[in-house]
N, C-alpha and C positions, 0 to 999 in steps of 0.2 A: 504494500500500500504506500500511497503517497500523497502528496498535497499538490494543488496546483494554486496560483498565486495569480490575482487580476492587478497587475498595475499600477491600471488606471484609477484604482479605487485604493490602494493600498496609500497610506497617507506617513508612510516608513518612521512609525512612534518609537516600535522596538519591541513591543509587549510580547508581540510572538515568540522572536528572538529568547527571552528571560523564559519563559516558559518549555519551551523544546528540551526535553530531559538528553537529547542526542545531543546537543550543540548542533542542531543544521541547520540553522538559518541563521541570517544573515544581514544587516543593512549597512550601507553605507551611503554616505551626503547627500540625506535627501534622496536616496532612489529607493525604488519599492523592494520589500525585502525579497531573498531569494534564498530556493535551497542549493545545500552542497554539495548533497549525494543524496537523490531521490529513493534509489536503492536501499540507503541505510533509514529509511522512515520507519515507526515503529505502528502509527497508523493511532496513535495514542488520542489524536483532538484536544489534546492541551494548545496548539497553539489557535488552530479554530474557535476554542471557548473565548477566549481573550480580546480577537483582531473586534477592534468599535468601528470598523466600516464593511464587513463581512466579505474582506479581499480575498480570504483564503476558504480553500474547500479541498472535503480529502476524498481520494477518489474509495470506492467502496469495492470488494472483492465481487468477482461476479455472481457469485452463492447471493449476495446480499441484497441484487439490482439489479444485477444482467451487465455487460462489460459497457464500463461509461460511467456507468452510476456512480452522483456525488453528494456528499453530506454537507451541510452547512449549519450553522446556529448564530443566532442571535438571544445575547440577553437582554429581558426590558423589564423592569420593577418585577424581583422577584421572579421571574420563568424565563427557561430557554426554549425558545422556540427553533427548534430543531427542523429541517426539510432536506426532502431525499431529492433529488433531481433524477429521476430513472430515463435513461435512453428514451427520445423519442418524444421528450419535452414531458411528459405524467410529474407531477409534483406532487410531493405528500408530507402534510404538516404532524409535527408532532409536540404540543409545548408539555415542558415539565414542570415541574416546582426549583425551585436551586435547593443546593442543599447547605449546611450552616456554611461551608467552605467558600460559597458562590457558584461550584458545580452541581 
C-alpha cells in the first residue's frame, strides 16, 4: 500500500511529515510534500488523519475496492468522516466518532 499526494491542495505544513512512523515523507520550501519510497508504506493512515486540506489519500489493497481504490478522511468537530473512492467514481461515506487521542 501507499499514498498518493494532490499538490495542488497540499499546503506543505508538515503534519504528515511528524506523523509517518516510517520517516517517508517529506517537505521542503514550500512544495507539497512527497514520498520517498512508496514501497516502504506501511498503509498505516496516520499521515491521512492529520493533512487539514485532505491532499493525501492511501490507495487500498484490491480485497478492499477493487485495484484503484482510495481512502481519504477528514476530521470536523468530533468525527472523521472517512470515504472510499472505488474504481469507476462509486463513493462511500463512512463518519466515526474520534477517539480520546483524536483518532
Amino acid at each position: 500500500m501507499s499514498i498518493v499526494i494532490n499538490p495542488s491542495i497540499c499546503m506543505s505544513c508538515g503534519k504528515c511529515v511528524s506523523q509517518c512512523p516510517g520517516n517517508l515523507l517529506e517537505v521542503s520550501r514550500n512544495k507539497a510534500v512527497r514520498i520517498l519510497n512508496p514501497s516502504f508504506c506501511w498503509g498505516c493512515a496516520a499521515c491521512i488523519k492529520v493533512c487539514p486540506q485532505g491532499a493525501l489519500k492511501l490507495f487500498l489493497p484490491p480485497v478492499l475496492g477493487g485495484r484503484g481504490a482510495r481512502l481519504s478522511v477528514k476530521a470536523s468537530k468530533g468525527t472523521l468522516a472517512w470515504q472510499v473512492e472505488l474504481p469507476g467514481g462509486k463513493k462511500i461515506n463512512i463518519d466515526a466518532p474520534e477517539g480520546e487521542d483524536g483518532y
